[in-house]
N, C-alpha and C positions, 0 to 999 in steps of 0.2 A: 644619650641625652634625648630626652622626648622634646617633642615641639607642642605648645598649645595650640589651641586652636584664633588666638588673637596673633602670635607669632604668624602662621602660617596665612592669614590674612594680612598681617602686616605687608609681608613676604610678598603675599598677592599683589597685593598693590603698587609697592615697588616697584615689582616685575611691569605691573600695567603701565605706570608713569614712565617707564626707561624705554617701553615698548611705544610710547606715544612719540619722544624722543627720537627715538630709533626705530621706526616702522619696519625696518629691512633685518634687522638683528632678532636670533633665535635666543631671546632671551629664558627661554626653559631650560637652556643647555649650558648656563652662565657657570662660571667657576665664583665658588662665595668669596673667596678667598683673592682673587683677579681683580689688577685696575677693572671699573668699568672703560675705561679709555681704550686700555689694549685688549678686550675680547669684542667688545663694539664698535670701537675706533669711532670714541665721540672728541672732536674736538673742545676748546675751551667755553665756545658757546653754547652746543647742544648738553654740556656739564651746567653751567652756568642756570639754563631754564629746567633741566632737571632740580637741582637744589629749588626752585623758585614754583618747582610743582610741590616737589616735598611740602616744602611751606603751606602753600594753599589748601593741599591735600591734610595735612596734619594737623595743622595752625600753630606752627612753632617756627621761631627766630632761628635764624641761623647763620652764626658769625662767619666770617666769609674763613677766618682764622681755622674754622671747624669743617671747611669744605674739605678739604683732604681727609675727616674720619668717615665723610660718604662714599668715597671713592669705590668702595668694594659692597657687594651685598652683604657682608655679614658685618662692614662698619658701618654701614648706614641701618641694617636694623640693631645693633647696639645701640647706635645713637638715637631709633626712636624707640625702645624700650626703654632708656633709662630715666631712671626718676629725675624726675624737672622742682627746681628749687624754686 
């Protein structure tokens, strides 16, 4: 599966936002597929302003119902690839 070059910025950014988050976590070495919780060990609030960077970073709504498909890197960029209704 190739990656584009808007994915991989996407990606970018992500990585930047969890790394604001998380200053002390090597987030280049992230498992996509892993809670952010247990390879960062972000409690519910450093999750919380993460979602709330998403937002400002992207300009998208996100139901709190929807917090759990961010949880991992490769469901939070699902969720900001996919097409918005």
């Amino acid at each position: 599966m190739s990656t584009t070059t808007d994915e991989r910025e996407m990606r970018s950014l992500v990585l930047r936002l969890l790394g604001e988050i998380a200053p002390e976590a090597d987030t280049a070495s992230l498992q996509p597929d892993v809670s952010f919780r247990d390879q960062l060990d972000l409690d519910s609030m450093d999750f919380l302003n993460f979602v709330v960077a998403l937002h400002k970073e992207f300009h998208i709504e996100i139901p709190e119902a929807d917090y759990p498909k961010y949880m991992t890197l490769n469901g939070c960029l699902a969720q900001l690839t996919a097409p918005r209704t």
